[in-house]
Structure formats: structure tokens, C-alpha cells
N, C-alpha and C positions, 0 to 999 in steps of 0.2 A: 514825225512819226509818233512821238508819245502824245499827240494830242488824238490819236486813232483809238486809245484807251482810257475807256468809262471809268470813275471812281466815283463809288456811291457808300457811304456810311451809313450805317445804321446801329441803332443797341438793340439789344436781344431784349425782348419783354416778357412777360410771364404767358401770354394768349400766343407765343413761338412754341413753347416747351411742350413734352411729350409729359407720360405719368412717371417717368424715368427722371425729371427735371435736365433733361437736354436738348436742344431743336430738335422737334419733330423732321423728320424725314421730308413731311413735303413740303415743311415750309421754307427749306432750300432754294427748293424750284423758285417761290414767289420772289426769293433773294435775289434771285438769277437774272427773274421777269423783270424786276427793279432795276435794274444791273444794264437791260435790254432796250427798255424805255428811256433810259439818262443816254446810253448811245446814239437811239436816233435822234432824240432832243439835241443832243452836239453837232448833230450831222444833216441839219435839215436839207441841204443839198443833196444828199441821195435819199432821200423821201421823194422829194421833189421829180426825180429823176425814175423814182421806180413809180410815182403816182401818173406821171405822164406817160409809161411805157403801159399803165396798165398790168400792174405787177404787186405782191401781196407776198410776206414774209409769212415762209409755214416751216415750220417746226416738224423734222419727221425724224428724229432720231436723238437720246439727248442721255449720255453715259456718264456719269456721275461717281467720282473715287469718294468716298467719305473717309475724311484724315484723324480728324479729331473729335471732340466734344464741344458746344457750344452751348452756355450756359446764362442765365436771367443775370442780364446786366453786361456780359460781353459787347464789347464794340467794335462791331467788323466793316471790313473794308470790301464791296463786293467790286471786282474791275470785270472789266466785259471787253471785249475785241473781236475781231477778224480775222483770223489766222488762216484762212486758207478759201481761196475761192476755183472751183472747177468749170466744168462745162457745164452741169446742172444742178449743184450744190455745191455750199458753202460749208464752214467750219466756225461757231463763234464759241472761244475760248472764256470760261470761268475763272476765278481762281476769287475763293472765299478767304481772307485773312484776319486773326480775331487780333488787334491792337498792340500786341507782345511779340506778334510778327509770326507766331504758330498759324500754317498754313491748315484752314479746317477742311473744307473741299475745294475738289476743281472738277471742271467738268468740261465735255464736248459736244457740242447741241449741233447737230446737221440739219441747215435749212435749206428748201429748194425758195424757188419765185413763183408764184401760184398767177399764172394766164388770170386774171380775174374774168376774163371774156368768156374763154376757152372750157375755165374750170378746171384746169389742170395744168402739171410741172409745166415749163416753158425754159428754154437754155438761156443760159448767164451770157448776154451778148450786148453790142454798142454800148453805145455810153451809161447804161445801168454797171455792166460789166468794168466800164473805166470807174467808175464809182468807185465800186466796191473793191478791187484793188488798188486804189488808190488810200483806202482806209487800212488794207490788211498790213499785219504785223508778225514777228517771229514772236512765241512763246516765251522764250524767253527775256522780253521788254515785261512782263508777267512777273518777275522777279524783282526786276528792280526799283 
């Protein structure tokens, strides 16, 4: 199970920070996208599996707690997961932690599977579906 969870480092640089000297707001999101790309890179087996269903990760929902401050030279831990897969979307869990163990954000990004044919949602079924459960995880592996 814990190999179902991304960890991607990174330090905070000066072209991150806002005029406040904190992470700007959306360069979270990039954190996240980072976060996103080292998952499927783990998981080329369901790539694999939604490129041959003709299938395409979309992004249609993505709620974001901001916890802390993140500052030029912090070294954060970005992890990425799976936490919940439905009939027609999914659940992929954040959770941004800066080196001291201070949880900075977390977030919850709701994706569907885009018909790439069709051009539109398409339900989470066969072996795309075993896939993707087979990767998800409880929130709480997030922690430890």
C-alpha cells in the first residue's frame, strides 16, 4: 500500500514567493501538479491501462486548506494519492509538509476520466477501474 504514495521534494525558491515572501497561492497547485506526475511516473501500469481504454485524467474540482507559511529555502515534502475512487470520479489526496514536519496545505482534487473519443466524462469501469483501486489508499497513510 505505501508504494500507492508519491513523495516528491522540493525547496522553496525566491521565483515561488509572493511580495509578502511566502509561497504564492498558485504555486501550490504546480506543487501538487509535481506531486501528480511522480504518481503516474510510479504507476506506469495504469497509464497504460487508461491509454488503451482511451481515457484521459481531468481535473474538475480541486479544494485546498492552506495551513501554514512557506518560505525561500523551506524544504517540502509534496505526497500524492488516491483516496477514493466512485462511478465517475475519483479523489487524489495532497498533503504538502515543510521538513520540521509542519503540515503547510492539503488538498482534494476531484478527477473524472475524459472518453478522449467521445469528449466527455465516461464511468470508472473494467480494468481502468481495478487499476485505480488497486492504487487507492486511506488518508490517513498521509500521516505517517
Amino acid at each position: 500500500m505505501s508504494t500507492s504514495l508519491s513523495r516528491v521534494h522540493l525547496r522553496v525558491r525566491g521565483y515561488h514567493l509572493d511580495g509578502y515572501g511566502h509561497v504564492n497561492n498558485a504555486r501550490y497547485l504546480e506543487f501538487m501538479e509535481e506531486g501528480r506526475w511522480d504518481f503516474f511516473d510510479q504507476h506506469p501500469e495504469m497509464i497504460k491501462e487508461l491509454h488503451q481504454a482511451g481515457r484521459a485524467f481531468v481535473v474538475v474540482n480541486l479544494n485546498i486548506d492552506y495551513l501554514a507559511a512557506a518560505v525561500h529555502g523551506d524544504d517540502l515534502e509534496i505526497m500524492t494519492g488516491i483516496v477514493e475512487i466512485g462511478e465517475r470520479s475519483g479523489v487524489c489526496h495532497h498533503r504538502i509538509v515543510r521538513k520540521d514536519g509542519t503540515v503547510i496545505a492539503r488538498a482534494d482534487l476531484t478527477f473524472v476520466l475524459l472518453d478522449m473519443r467521445a469528449n466527455k466524462a465516461a464511468a470508472i469501469e473494467a480494468e481502468v477501474r481495478e487499476a485505480l483501486v488497486a492504487l487507492t489508499l486511506p488518508k490517513e497513510a498521509f500521516s505517517a
